[in-house]
DRENDO-1510 file (C-alpha; in Angstrom, 1 decimal, always signed):
<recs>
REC; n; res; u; v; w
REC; 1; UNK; +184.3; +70.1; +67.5 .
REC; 2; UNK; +182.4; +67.7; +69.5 .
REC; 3; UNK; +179.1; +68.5; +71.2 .
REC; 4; UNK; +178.8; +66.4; +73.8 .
REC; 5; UNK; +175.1; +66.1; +75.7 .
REC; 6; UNK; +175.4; +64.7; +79.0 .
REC; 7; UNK; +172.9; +63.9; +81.2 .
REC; 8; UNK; +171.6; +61.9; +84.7 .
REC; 9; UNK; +170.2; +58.5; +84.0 .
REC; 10; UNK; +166.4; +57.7; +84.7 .
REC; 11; UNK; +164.9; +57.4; +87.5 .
REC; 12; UNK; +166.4; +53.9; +89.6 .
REC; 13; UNK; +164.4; +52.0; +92.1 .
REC; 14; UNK; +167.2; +53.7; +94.5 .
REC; 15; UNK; +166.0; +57.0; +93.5 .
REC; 16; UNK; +163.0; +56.1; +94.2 .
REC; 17; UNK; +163.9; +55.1; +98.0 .
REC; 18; UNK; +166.3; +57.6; +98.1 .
REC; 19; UNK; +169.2; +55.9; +98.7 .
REC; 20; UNK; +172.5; +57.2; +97.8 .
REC; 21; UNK; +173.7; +55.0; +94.6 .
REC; 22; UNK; +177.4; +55.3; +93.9 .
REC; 23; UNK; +178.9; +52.4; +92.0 .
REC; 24; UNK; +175.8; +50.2; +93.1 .
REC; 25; UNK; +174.2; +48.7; +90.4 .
REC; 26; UNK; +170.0; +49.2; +90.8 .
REC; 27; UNK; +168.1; +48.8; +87.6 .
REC; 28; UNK; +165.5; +51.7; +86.8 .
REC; 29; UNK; +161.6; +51.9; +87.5 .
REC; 30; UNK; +159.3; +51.5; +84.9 .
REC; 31; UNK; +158.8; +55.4; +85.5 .
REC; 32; UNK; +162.6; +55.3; +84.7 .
REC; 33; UNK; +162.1; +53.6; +81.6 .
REC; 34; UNK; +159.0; +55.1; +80.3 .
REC; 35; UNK; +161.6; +58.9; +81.1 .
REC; 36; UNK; +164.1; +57.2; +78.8 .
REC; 37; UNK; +161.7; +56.7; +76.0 .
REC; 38; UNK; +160.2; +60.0; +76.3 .
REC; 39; UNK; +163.4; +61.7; +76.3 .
REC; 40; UNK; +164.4; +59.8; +72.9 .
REC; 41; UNK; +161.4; +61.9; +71.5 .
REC; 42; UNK; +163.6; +65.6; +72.3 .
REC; 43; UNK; +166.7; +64.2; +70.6 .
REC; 44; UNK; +167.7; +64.3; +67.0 .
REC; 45; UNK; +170.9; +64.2; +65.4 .
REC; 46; UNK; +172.6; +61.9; +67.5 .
REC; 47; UNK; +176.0; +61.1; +66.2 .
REC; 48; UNK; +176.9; +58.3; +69.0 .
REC; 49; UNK; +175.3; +57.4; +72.2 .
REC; 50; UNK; +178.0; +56.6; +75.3 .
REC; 51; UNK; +177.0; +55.6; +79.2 .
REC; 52; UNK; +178.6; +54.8; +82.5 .
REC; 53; UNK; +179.0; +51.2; +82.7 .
REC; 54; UNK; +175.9; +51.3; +85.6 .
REC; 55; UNK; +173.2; +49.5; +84.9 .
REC; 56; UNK; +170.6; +52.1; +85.5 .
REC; 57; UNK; +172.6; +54.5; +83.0 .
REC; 58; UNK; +173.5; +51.6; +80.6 .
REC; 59; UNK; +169.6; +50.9; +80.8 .
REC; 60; UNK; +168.4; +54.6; +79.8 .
REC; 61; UNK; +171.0; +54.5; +77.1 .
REC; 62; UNK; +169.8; +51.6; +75.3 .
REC; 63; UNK; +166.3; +52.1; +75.8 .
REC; 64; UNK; +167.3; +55.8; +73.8 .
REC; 65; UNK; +169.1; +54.0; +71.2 .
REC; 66; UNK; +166.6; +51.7; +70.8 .
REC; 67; UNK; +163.9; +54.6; +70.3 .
REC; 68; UNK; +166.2; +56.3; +68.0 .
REC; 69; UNK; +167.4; +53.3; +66.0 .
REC; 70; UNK; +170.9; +54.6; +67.0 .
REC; 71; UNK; +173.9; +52.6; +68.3 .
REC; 72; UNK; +175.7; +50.6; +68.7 .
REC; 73; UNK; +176.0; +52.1; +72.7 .
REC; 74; UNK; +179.9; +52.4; +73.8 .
REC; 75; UNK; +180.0; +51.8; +77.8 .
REC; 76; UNK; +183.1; +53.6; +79.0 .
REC; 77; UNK; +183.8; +53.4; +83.0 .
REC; 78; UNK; +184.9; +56.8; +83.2 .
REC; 79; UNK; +181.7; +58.2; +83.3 .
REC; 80; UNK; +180.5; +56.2; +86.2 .
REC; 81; UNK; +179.0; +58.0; +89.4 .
REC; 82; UNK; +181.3; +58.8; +91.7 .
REC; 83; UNK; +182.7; +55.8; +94.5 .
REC; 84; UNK; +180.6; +57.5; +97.9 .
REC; 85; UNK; +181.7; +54.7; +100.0 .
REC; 86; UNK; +180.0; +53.4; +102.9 .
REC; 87; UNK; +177.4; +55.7; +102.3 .
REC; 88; UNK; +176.5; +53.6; +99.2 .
REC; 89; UNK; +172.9; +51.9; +100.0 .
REC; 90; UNK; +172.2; +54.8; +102.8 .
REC; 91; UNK; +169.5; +57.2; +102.8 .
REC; 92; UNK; +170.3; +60.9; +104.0 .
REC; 93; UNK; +168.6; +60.1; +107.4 .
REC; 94; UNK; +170.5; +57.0; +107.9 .
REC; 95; UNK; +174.0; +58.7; +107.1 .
REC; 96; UNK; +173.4; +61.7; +109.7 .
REC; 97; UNK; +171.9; +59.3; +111.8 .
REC; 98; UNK; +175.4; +57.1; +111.6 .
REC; 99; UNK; +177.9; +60.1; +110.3 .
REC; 100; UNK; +176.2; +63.1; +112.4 .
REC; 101; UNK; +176.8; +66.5; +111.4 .
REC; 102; UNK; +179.0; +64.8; +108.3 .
REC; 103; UNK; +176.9; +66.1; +105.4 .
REC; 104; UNK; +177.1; +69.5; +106.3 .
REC; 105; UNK; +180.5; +69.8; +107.4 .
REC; 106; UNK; +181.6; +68.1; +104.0 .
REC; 107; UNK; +183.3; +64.9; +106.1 .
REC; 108; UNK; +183.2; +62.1; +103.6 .
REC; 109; UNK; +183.7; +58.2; +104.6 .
REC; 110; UNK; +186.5; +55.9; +103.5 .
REC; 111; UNK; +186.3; +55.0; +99.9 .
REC; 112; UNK; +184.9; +58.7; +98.5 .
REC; 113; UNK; +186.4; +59.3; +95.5 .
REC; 114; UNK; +188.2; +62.9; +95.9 .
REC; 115; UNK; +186.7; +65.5; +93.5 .
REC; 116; UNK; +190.2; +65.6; +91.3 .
REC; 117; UNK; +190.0; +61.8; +90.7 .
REC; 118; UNK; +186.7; +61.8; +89.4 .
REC; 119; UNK; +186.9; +65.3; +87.2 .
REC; 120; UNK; +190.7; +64.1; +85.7 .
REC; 121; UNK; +188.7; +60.9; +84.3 .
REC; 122; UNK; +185.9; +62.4; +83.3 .
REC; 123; UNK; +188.0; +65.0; +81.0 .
REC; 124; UNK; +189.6; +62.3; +79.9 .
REC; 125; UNK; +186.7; +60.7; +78.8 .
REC; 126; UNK; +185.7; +63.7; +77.1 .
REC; 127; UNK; +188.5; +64.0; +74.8 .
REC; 128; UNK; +188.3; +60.0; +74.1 .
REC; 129; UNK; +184.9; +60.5; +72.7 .
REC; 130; UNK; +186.2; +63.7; +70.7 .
REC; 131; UNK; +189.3; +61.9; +69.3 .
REC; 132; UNK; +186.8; +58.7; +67.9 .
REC; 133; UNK; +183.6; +61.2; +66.9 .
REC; 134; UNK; +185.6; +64.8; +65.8 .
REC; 135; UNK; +182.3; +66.9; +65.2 .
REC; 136; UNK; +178.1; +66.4; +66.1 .
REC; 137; UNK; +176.4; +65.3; +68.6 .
REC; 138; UNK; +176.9; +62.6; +70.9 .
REC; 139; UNK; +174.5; +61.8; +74.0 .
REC; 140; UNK; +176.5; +60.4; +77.4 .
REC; 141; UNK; +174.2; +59.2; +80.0 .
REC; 142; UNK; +176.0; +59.3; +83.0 .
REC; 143; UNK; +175.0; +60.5; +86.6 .
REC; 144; UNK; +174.2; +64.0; +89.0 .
REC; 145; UNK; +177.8; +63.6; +90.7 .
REC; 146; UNK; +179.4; +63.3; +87.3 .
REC; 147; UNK; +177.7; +66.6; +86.1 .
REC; 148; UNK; +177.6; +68.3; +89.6 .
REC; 149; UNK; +181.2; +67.8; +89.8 .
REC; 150; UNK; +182.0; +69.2; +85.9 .
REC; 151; UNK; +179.9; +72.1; +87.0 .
REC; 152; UNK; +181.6; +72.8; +90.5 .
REC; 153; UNK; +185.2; +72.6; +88.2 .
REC; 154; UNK; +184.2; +74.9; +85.7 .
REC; 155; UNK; +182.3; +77.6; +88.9 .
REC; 156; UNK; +179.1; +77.0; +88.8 .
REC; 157; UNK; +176.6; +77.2; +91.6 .
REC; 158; UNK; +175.3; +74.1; +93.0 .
REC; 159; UNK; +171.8; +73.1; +91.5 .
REC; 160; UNK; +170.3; +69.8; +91.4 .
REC; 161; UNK; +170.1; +67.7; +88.1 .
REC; 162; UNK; +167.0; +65.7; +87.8 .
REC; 163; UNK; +166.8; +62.8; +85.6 .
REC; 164; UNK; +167.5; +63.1; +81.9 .
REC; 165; UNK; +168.5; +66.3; +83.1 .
REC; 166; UNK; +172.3; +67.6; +82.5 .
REC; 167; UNK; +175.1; +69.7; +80.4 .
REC; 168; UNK; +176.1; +70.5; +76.9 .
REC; 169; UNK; +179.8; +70.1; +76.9 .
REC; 170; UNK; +182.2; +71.0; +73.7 .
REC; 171; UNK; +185.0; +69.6; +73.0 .
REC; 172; UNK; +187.3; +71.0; +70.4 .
REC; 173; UNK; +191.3; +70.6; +69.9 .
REC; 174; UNK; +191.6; +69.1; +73.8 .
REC; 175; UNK; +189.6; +72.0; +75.3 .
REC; 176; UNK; +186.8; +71.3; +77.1 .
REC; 177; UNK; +184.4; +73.5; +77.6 .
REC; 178; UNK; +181.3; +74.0; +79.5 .
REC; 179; UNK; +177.6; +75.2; +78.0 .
REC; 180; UNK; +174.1; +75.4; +78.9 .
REC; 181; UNK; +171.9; +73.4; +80.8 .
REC; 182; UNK; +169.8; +70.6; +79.2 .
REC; 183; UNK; +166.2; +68.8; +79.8 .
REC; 184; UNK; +165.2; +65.8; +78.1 .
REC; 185; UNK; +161.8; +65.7; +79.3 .
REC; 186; UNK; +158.3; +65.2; +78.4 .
REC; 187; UNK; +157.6; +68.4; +78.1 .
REC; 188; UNK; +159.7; +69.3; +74.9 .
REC; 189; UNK; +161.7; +71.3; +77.4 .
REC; 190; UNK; +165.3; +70.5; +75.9 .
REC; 191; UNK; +167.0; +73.5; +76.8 .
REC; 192; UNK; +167.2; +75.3; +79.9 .
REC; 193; UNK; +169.4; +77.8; +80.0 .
REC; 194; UNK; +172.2; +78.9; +83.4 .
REC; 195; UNK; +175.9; +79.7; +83.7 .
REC; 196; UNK; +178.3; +79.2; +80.7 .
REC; 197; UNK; +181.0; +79.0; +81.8 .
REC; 198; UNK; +184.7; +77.9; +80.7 .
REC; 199; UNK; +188.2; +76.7; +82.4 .
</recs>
């Protein structure tokens, strides 16, 4: 059994503007990077450190395994944020201003990646890391449509992830299964507690 921490990336100079990421590429702040060594201070026992092949979660992840003296850091694609596209590089009030009404009647543009694309390879990704590291801990840095989406597949209610926020996930024989909310932040707060739910 594999215990598989995943969590959102630091903060990116996108988050910062608030512009909808996707598969863009923005590094992180120095906020961002000072999250990522804080968060390496709430983590022990790492087995394995894996990240979305995005610079601002490939970032966090080496700036943890550098903290940690862990590594070597596996990128794996399949963990990437999810493709939003031509909203990538939009803020919310230049995509109603463009797409009106779109956001809340769920209308996405060409190029969004459809909810079963993106949770069929993150499962898969899931059991890849299970099949290399069978049992402990390994930390995936990925990003908040990654875990939103895990969460909306297993029936949880929609909450936002912040930063270095995210999911336990076990994985044992090929079942994946999700647990309890996790913070990595400065406050020592490394478990927060919501649904547990399974599928």
């Amino acid at each position: 059994m594999v215990n598989l921490l995943v969590v959102r990336h630091a903060e990116s100079v996108w988050n910062l503007d608030g512009r909808w990421q996707g598969h863009a590429n923005p590094p992180l702040t120095p906020e961002g990077e000072a999250q990522a060594r804080a968060a390496a201070a709430n983590l022990d026992n790492v087995d394995g450190i894996v990240c979305s092949d995005l610079k601002r979660a490939h970032q966090t992840a080496e700036i943890i395994a550098g903290a940690l003296d862990a590594g070597p850091v596996t990128c794996d694609a399949a963990w990437r944020e999810r493709d939003i596209g031509q909203w990538q590089g939009l803020t919310r009030d230049e995509i109603e201003r463009d797409y009106p009404g779109a956001l809340a009647a769920g209308r996405y543009p060409p190029g969004w990646e459809s909810d079963d694309s993106l949770i069929e390879r993150v499962l898969a990704a899931s059991r890849r890391i299970a099949a290399r590291v069978p049992s402990g801990n390994v930390l995936v840095v990925s990003h908040a449509g990654v875990i939103f989406t895990l969460e909306k597949y297993f029936g949880c209610v929609f909450k936002r992830t912040a930063n270095l926020g995210g999911r336990r996930i076990l994985v044992q024989s090929g079942e994946v299964r999700l647990q309890e909310r996790i913070a990595l932040t400065r406050d020592g707060a490394c478990l927060t507690p919501t649904a547990n739910r399974e599928r």
